[in-house]
C-alpha positions in Angstrom: 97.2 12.9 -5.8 97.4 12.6 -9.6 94.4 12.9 -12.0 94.3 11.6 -15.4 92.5 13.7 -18.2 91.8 12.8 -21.6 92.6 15.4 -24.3 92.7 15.9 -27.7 96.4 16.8 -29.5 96.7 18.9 -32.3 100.1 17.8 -33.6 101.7 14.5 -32.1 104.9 14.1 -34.5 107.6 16.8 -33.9 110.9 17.1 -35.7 114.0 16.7 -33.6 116.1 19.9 -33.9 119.3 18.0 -36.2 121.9 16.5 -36.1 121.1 14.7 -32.8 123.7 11.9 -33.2 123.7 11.2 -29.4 120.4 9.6 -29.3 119.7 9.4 -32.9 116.2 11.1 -33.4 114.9 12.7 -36.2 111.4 12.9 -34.6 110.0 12.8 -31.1 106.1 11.8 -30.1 104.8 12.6 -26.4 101.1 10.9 -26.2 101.1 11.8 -22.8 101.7 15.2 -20.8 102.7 14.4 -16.8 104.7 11.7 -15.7 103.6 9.3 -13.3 107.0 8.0 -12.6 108.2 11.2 -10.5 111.4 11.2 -10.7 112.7 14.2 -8.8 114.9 15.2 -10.8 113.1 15.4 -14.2 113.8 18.2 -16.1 110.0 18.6 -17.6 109.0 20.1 -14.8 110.9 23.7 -15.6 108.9 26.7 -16.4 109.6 26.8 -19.8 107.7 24.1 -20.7 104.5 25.5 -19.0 103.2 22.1 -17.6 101.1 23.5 -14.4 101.2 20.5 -12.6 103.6 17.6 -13.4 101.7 15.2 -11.4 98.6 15.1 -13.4 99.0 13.2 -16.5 97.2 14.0 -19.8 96.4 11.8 -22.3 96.5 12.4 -25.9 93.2 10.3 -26.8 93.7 11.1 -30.5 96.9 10.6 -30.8 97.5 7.7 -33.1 95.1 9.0 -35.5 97.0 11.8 -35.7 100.5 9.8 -36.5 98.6 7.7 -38.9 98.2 10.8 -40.7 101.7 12.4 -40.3 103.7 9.5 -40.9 103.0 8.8 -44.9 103.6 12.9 -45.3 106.9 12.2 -43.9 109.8 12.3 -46.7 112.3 11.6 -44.8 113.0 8.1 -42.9 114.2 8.6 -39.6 114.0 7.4 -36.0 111.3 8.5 -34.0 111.9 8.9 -29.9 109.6 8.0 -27.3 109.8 9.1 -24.0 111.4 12.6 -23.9 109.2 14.7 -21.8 107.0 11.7 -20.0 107.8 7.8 -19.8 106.2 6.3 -22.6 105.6 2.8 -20.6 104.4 5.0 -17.2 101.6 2.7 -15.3 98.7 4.8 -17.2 100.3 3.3 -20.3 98.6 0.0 -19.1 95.0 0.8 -19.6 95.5 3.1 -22.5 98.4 1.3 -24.7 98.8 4.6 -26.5 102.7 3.6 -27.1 101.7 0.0 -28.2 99.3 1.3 -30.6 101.8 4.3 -31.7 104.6 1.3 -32.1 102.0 -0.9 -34.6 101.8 2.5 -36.9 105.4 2.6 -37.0 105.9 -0.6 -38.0 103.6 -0.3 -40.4 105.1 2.7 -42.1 108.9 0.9 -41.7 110.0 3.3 -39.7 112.9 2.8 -37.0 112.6 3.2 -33.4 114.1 4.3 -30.6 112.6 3.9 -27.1 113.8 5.2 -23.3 112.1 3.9 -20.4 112.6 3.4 -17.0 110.1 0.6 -17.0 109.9 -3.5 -17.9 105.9 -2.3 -19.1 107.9 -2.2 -22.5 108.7 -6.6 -22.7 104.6 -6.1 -23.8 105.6 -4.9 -26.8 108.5 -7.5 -27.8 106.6 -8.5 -30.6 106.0 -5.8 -32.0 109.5 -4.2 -31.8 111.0 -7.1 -33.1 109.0 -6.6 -36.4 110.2 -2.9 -36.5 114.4 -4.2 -35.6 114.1 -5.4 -39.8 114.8 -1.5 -39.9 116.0 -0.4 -36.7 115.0 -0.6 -33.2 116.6 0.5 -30.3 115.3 0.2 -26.5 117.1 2.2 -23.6 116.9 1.8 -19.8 117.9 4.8 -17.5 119.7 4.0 -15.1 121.0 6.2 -12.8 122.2 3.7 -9.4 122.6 0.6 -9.2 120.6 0.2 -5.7 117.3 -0.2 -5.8 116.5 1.2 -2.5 118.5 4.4 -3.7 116.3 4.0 -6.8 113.0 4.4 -4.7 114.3 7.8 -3.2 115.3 9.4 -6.4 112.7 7.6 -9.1 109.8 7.2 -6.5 107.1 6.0 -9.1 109.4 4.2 -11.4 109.7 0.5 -11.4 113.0 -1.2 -9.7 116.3 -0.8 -11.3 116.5 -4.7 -10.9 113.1 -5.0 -13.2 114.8 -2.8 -15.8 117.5 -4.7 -16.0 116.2 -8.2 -16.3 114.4 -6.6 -19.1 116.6 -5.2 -20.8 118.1 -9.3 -20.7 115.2 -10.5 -22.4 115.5 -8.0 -25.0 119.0 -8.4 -25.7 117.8 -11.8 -26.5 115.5 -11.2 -29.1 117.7 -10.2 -30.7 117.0 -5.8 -29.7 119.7 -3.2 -29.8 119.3 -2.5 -25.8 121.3 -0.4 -23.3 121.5 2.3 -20.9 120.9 6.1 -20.5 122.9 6.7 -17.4 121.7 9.7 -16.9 121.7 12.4 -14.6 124.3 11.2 -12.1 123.3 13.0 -9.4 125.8 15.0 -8.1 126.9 14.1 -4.3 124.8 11.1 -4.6 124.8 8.7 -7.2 128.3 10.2 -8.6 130.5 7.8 -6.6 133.0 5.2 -8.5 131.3 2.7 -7.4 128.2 3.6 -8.1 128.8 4.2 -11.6 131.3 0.7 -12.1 128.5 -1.5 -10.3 126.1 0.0 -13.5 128.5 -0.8 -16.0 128.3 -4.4 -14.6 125.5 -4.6 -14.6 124.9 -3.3 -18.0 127.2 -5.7 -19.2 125.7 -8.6 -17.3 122.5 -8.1 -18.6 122.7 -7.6 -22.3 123.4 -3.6 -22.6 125.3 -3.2 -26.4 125.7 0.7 -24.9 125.8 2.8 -22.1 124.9 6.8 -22.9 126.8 8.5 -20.0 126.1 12.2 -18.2 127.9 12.9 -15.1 125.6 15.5 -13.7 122.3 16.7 -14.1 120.5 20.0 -15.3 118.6 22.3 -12.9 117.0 25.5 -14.0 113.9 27.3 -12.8 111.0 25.3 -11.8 112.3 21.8 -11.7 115.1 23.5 -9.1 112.9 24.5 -6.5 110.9 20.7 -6.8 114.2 19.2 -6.3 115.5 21.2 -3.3 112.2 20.6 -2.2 112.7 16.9 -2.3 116.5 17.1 -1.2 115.2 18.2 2.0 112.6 15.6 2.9 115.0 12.7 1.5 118.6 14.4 1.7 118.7 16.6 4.6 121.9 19.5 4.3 122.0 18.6 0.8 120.6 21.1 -0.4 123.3 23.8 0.9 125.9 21.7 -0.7 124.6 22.5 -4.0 123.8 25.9 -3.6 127.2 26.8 -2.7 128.3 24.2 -5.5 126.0 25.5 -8.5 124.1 28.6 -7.6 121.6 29.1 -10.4 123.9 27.3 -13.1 121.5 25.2 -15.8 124.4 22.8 -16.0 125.2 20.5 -12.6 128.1 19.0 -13.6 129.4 16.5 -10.7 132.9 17.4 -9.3 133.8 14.0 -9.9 133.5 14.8 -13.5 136.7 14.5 -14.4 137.6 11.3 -12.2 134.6 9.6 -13.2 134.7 10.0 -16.9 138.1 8.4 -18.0 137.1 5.4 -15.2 133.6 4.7 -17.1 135.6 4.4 -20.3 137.9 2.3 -19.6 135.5 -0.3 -17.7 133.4 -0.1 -20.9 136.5 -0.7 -23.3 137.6 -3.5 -20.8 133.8 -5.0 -21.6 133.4 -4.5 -25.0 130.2 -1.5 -24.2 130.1 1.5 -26.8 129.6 4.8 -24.9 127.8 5.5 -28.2 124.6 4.4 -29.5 124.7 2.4 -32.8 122.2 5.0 -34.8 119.8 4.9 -38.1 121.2 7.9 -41.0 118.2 9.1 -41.9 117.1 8.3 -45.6 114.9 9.6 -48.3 111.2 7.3 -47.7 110.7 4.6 -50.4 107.3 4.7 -50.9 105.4 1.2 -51.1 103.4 1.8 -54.2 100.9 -1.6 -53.3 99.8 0.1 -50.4 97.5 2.7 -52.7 95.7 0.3 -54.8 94.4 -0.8 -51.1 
């Protein structure tokens, strides 16, 4: 099973390689290493990024010192991203409310926000995001099916699709940009018309201003051989299917692709859903001269 280690960080406030005007970053914190949600396909576990064992989680006790310190250096305004090697809202998030505290410093500073989750952990922060929307705060759900029980197979540790959704309600009603990263669809079994429609309806029925759509999934060395791995004990054959299908390619694109694609769009024009984000342009910082004489 999982441990949980504290740690100390050296840096916790990385510049997003630019322009990123999918998701709108401009900087990226990870206060944890390890994610307890499991998902089987995440892409965090691949060699490159030299994480020895995914399932122990590491958390980065001085974190918010360290963006207290980094954020007044920072001349440039821009949204800072939570959430793209680990789940910020992850069940350890609970006792140690490093994201809470992280989201008080950046509302603080005035900085804008942008937040993906799988998990409704996030509603304990309402308040505080809805101090940091006077800039610009964004909140998305992955979602990658629609059926929960589907959900449990391929997100084992991640709350239900269902409790993502009703949260992503309430937050639409405060007033918070909110909507979905649907992404990966995994190929040969989440890439099915209905599948992806039923999510857009969702979506739409519960509040989502945007869905951010990838019909595939990546695969490359390390996080491959954990998914086969898991194909087999939850997806038996599968795994030949996309061997023959992909070989060693990085990019998994599903063969529905091109099917799939045209059908989102037009369900989300038919709705009134952007298939892209409404984003911050980063600005020069203004600073608050008050806050010196403090």
């Amino acid at each position: 099973q999982n441990m949980i280690r504290e740690i100390e960080a050296k840096t916790i406030l990385n510049t997003v390689p630019q322009p990123d005007d999918y998701f709108g970053l401009k900087y990226g914190i990870n206060l944890y290493r390890g994610c307890q949600h499991q998902c089987i396909y995440c892409d965090s576990r691949s060699t490159c990024y030299g994480i020895e064992n995914f399932a122990d989680i590491l958390v980065k006790m001085n974190a918010i010192e360290l963006l207290e310190d980094a954020l007044p250096r920072k001349r440039v305004l821009g949204t800072i991203g939570t959430g793209s090697m680990q789940d910020p809202y992850m069940p350890v998030e609970r006792q140690y409310n490093l994201t809470g505290r992280a989201l008080q410093v950046i509302a603080e500073h005035g900085f804008p926000v942008h937040v993906i989750t799988k998990s409704d952990l996030v509603l304990r922060d309402l308040d505080v995001l809805r101090q940091i929307k006077q800039v610009y705060a964004a909140v998305s759900f992955t979602i990658t099916t629609a059926d929960d029980a589907l959900g449990r197979q391929v997100e084992p540790g991640a709350p239900p699709v269902s409790d993502r959704l009703r949260a992503m309600s309430i937050l639409a009603d405060n007033g918070i940009l909110t909507g979905v990263t649907m992404m990966p669809i995994l190929p040969f079994i989440e890439d099915s018309p209905e599948n992806v429609i039923e999510i857009v309806h969702l979506a739409h029925a519960h509040g989502a201003a945007y869905i951010l759509p990838w019909m595939g999934m990546s695969l490359r060395s390390g996080s491959r051989e954990y998914y086969y791995a898991q194909l087999d004990r939850r997806f038996p054959g599968l795994k030949q299917r996309y061997i023959r299908q992909y070989g060693l390619s990085y990019e998994c694109s599903s063969p529905a692709a091109q099917v799939l694609y045209p059908l989102f769009q037009a369900e989300c024009d038919r709705l009134g859903i952007t298939t892209h984000m409404p984003i911050f342009t980063p600005r020069p910082v203004q600073r608050r001269q008050q806050r010196q004489l403090f």
